[in-house]
C-alpha positions in Angstrom: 105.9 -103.4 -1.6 102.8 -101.6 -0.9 102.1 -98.8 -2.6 101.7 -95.0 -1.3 98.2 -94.0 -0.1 98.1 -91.6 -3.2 99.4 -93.2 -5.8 100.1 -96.3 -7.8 102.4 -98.2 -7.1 103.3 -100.5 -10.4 104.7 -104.7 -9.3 108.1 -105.0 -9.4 109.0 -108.2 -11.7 112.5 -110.2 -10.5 113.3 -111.2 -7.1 110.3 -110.9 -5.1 111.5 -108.5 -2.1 109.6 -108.5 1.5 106.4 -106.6 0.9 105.7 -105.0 4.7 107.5 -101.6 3.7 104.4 -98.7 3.2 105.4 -95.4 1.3 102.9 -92.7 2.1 103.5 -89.1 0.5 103.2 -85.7 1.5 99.4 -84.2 0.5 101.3 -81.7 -1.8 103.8 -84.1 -3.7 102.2 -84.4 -6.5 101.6 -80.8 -7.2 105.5 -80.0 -6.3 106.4 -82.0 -8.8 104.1 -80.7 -11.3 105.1 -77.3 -10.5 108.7 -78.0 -10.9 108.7 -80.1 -13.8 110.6 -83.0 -12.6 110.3 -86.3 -11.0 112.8 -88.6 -8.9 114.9 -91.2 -8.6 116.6 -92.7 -5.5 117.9 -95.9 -4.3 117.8 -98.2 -1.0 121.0 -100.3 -1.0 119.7 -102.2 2.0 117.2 -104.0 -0.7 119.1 -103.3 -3.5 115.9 -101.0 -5.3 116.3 -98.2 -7.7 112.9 -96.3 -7.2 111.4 -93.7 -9.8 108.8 -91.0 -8.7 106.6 -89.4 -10.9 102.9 -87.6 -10.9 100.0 -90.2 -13.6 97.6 -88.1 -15.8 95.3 -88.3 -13.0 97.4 -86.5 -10.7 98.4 -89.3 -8.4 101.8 -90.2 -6.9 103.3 -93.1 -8.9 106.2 -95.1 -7.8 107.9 -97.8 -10.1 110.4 -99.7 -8.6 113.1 -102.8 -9.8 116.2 -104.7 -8.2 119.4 -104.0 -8.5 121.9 -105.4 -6.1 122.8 -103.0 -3.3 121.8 -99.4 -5.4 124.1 -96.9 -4.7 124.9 -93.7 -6.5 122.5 -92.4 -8.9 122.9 -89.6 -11.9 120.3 -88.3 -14.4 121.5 -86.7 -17.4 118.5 -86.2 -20.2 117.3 -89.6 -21.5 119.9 -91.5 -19.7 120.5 -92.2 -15.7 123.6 -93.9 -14.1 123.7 -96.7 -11.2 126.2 -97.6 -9.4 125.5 -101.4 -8.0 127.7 -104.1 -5.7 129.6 -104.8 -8.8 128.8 -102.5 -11.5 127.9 -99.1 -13.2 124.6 -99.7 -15.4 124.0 -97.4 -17.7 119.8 -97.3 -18.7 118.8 -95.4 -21.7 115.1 -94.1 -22.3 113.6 -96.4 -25.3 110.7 -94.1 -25.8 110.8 -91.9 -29.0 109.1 -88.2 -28.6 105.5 -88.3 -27.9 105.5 -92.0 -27.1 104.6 -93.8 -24.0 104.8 -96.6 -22.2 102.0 -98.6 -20.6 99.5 -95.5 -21.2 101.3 -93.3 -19.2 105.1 -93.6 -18.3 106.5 -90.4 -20.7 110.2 -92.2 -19.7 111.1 -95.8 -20.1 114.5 -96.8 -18.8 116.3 -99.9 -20.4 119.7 -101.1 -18.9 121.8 -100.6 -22.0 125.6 -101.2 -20.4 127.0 -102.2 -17.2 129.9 -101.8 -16.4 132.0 -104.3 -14.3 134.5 -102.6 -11.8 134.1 -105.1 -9.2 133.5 -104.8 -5.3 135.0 -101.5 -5.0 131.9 -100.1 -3.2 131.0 -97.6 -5.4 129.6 -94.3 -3.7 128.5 -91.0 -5.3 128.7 -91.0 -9.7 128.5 -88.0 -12.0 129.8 -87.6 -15.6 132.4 -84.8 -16.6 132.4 -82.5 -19.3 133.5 -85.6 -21.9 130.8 -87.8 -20.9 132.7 -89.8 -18.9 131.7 -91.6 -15.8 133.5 -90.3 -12.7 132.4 -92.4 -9.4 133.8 -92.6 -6.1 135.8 -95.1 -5.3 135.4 -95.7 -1.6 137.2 -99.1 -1.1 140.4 -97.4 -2.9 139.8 -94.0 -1.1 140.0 -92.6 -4.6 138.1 -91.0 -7.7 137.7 -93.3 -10.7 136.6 -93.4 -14.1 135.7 -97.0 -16.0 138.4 -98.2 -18.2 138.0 -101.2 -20.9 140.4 -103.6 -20.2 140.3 -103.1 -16.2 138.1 -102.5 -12.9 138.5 -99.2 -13.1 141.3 -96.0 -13.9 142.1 -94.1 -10.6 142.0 -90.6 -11.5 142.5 -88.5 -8.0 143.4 -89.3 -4.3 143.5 -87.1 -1.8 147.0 -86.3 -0.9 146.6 -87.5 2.8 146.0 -91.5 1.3 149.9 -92.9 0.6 148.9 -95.6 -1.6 145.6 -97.2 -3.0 144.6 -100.3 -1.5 141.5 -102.0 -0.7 141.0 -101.0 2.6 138.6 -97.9 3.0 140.9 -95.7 4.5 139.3 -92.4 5.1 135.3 -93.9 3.7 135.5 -91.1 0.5 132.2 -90.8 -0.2 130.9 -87.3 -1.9 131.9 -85.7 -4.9 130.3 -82.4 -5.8 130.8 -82.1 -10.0 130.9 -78.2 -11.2 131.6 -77.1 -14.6 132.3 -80.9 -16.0 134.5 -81.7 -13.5 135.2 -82.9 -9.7 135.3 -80.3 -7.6 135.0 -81.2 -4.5 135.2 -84.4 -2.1 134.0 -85.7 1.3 135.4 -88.3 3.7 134.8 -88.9 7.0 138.4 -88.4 8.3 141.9 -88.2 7.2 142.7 -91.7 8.2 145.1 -93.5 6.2 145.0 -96.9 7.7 142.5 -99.9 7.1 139.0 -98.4 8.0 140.7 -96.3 10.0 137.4 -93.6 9.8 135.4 -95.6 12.1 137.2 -94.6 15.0 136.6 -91.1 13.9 133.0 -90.5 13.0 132.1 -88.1 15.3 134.6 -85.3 14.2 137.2 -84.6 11.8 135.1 -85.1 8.6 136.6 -83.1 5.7 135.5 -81.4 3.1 138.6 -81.5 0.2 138.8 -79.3 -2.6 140.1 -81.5 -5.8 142.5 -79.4 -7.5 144.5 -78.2 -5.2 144.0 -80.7 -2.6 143.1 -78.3 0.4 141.1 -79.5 3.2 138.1 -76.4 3.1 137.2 -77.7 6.5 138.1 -80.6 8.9 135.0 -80.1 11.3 132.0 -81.8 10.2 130.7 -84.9 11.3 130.2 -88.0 8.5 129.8 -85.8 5.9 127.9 -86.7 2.6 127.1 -85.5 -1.3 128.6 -81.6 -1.3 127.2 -79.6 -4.0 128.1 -76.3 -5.4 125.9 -74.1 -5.6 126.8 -70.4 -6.4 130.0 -69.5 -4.6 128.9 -72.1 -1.6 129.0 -75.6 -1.1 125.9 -77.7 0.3 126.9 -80.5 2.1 125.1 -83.5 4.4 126.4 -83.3 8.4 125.1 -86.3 8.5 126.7 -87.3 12.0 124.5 -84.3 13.2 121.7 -84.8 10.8 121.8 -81.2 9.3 121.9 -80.0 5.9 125.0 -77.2 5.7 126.4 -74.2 3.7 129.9 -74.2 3.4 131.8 -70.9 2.8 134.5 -72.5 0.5 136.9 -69.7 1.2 136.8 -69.9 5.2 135.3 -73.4 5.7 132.8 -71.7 7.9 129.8 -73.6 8.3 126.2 -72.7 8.3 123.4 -74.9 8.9 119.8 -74.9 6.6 118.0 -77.6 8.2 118.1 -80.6 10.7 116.7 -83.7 8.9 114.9 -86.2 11.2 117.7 -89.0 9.8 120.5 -90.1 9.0 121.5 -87.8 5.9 123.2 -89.1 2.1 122.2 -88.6 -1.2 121.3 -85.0 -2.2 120.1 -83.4 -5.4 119.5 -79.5 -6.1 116.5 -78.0 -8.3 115.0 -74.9 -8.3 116.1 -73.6 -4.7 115.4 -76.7 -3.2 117.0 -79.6 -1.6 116.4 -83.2 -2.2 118.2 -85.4 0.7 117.7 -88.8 1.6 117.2 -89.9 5.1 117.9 -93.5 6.9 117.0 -95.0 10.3 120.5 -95.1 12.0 121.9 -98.4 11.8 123.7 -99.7 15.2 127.2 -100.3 15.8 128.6 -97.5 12.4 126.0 -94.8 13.5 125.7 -95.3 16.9 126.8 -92.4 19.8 126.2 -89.7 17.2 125.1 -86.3 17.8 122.4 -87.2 15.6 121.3 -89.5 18.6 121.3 -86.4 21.0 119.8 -83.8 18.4 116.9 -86.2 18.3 116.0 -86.5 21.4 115.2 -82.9 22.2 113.2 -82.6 19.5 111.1 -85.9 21.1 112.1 -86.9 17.0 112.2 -90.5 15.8 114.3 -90.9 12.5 113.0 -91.4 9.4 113.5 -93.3 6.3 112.7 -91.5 3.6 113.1 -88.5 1.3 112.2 -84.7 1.9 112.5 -82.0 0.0 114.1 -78.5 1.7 113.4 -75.4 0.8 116.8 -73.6 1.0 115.6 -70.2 1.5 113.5 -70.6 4.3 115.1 -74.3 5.7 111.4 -75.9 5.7 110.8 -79.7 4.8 107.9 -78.7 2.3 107.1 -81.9 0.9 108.3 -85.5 1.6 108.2 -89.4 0.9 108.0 -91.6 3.8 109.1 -95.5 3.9 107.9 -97.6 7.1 108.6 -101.6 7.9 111.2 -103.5 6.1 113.5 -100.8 4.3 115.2 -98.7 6.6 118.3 -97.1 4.8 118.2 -95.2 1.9 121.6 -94.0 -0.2 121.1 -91.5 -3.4 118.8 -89.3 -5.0 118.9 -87.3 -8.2 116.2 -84.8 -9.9 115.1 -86.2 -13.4 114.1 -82.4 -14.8 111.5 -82.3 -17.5 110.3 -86.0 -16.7 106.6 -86.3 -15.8 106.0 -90.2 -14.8 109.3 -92.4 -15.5 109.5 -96.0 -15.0 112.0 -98.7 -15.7 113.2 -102.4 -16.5 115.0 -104.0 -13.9 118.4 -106.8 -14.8 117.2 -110.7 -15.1 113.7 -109.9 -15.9 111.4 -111.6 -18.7 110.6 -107.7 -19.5 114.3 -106.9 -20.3 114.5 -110.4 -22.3 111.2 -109.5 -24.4 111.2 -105.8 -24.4 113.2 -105.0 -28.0 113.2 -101.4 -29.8 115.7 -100.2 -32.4 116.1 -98.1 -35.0 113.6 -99.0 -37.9 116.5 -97.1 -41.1 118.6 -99.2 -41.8 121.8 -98.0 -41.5 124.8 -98.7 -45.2 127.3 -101.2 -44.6 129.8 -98.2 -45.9 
């Protein structure tokens, strides 16, 4: 993988993965992220790569990357960040103690710890509730879930529309919008309650569902993706128009913030802006879109990549951009605080030989 023309961009040990995809950077990345105290993490299930984006003592861009099989839904809380995979929820903790760091500069270092086994159930979006418990969707079951020890996983919701669970990715559920330590809202491309019956509706009748009480907020968005509350609205991804929407959850009237040269998933809030991932539509699921249309006014080409919005104004102030091999994106999430994370990646000979623990030892009783 070739790093971006401004920063590092550290080898990724594992699976060797095709190496003609070139991330280049906006000229003011690395001071947004200074500025806002964060960094990034988001995820390409297309090559199965969890990425982490941070700024190096020297100011530079640095991107570490490692495999993970078909990286999906991504969640930061402090020290820890959850991954959903083909198979599995990891859970990676941060090894470093305060003040330490890793390789000279990596203030974060991110261990897999757990991983959870729920099977093929194509995990989507995950967040954590008020409890600390993992709450993913569930997009093969058309349902929310939590993990559960002695099985794939616990069903927790469905919207009311779905008449049983089965395998069969009814309605593609694919957003969930945590507020207050809990679900609060959901998105699904259509009401379909048949097997895959969405596909035959992605241009309209993509719903926005409010959890507890089951309402559909609105029924007229197209492939919707990651809604987020913020204040008494909800953010969401139109992603069969390739805009980024306000959602009056009282009305369902939409509003839209910004067109995004892509096809639109994973999105992440901080500071009054917007963090969205964007994918080169793939033929066949995304094809005939309005996204196709909306492009070709604007004499656009979609991108891969990820921009940052500001949501006042609806500008793409700063950006990541991916060219060659990788194509499709999937999640993002703001790691607040963070300077320059990094990570271990599963089956490596770092994760067999790198070894910390707690140095008091602990009574028997």
């Amino acid at each position: 993988m070739a790093g971006a023309s401004n920063g590092p961009s550290p080898a990724t040990p594992g699976t060797p993965k095709p190496t003609n995809t070139n991330l280049t950077v906006s000229r003011g990345l690395s001071d947004w992220l200074r500025a806002n105290r964060t960094s990034i993490a988001f995820t390409s299930y297309q090559t199965g790569q969890l990425f982490l984006v941070g700024v190096t003592p020297a100011g530079t861009v640095s991107f570490n990357q490692q495999n993970f099989s078909r990286a999906m839904g991504v969640c930061y809380q402090p020290g820890r960040l959850y991954l959903g995979t083909s198979h599995q929820i990891w859970r990676l903790e941060n090894m470093l103690r305060p003040g330490e760091t890793a390789n000279q500069h990596f203030d974060m270092a991110l261990i897999p710890r757990n991983a959870q086994t729920t099977g093929d159930v194509d995990v989507h979006e995950v967040g954590t509730d008020a409890a600390g418990r993992v709450i993913f969707v569930n997009t093969k079951y058309s349902c929310l879930a939590t993990l559960d020890l002695n099985h794939s996983f616990r069903p927790i919701w469905k919207p009311g529309f779905i008449s049983k669970l089965a395998p069969e990715d009814r309605c593609h559920l694919n957003g969930m919008a945590m507020d207050g330590g809990t679900p609060r809202y959901v998105t699904a491309v259509s009401r379909s309650d048949s097997l895959t019956g969405w596909r035959e509706r992605r241009h309209e009748g993509g719903v926005l569902i409010e959890v507890a009480t089951d309402r559909i907020v609105t029924d007229q968005l197209s492939m919707p993706h990651s809604p987020r509350v913020l204040g008494d609205h909800v953010l969401a991804l139109d992603s069969g128009r390739g805009h980024l929407i306000r959602i009056d959850p009282a009305t369902g009237e939409r509003t839209d913030i910004a067109f995004c040269p892509g096809f639109l998933r994973g999105m992440s809030l901080h500071n009054g802006h917007a963090l969205v991932t964007v994918s080169k539509p793939r033929n066949g699921t995304f094809a005939g879109l309005a996204l196709d249309t909306a492009l070709a006014s604007r004499d656009a080409e979609a991108w891969c990549g990820v921009l940052i919005v500001n949501l006042a104004s609806g500008d793409i102030v700063e950006w990541i951009k991916l060219d060659g091999f990788i194509t499709e994106l999937f999640d993002v999430a703001v790691m607040p605080g963070v300077v320059c994370p990094m990570s271990i990646g599963p089956d490596t000979p770092e994760m067999r030989s790198t070894i910390s623990f707690d140095r008091e030892i602990s009574p028997l009783s």
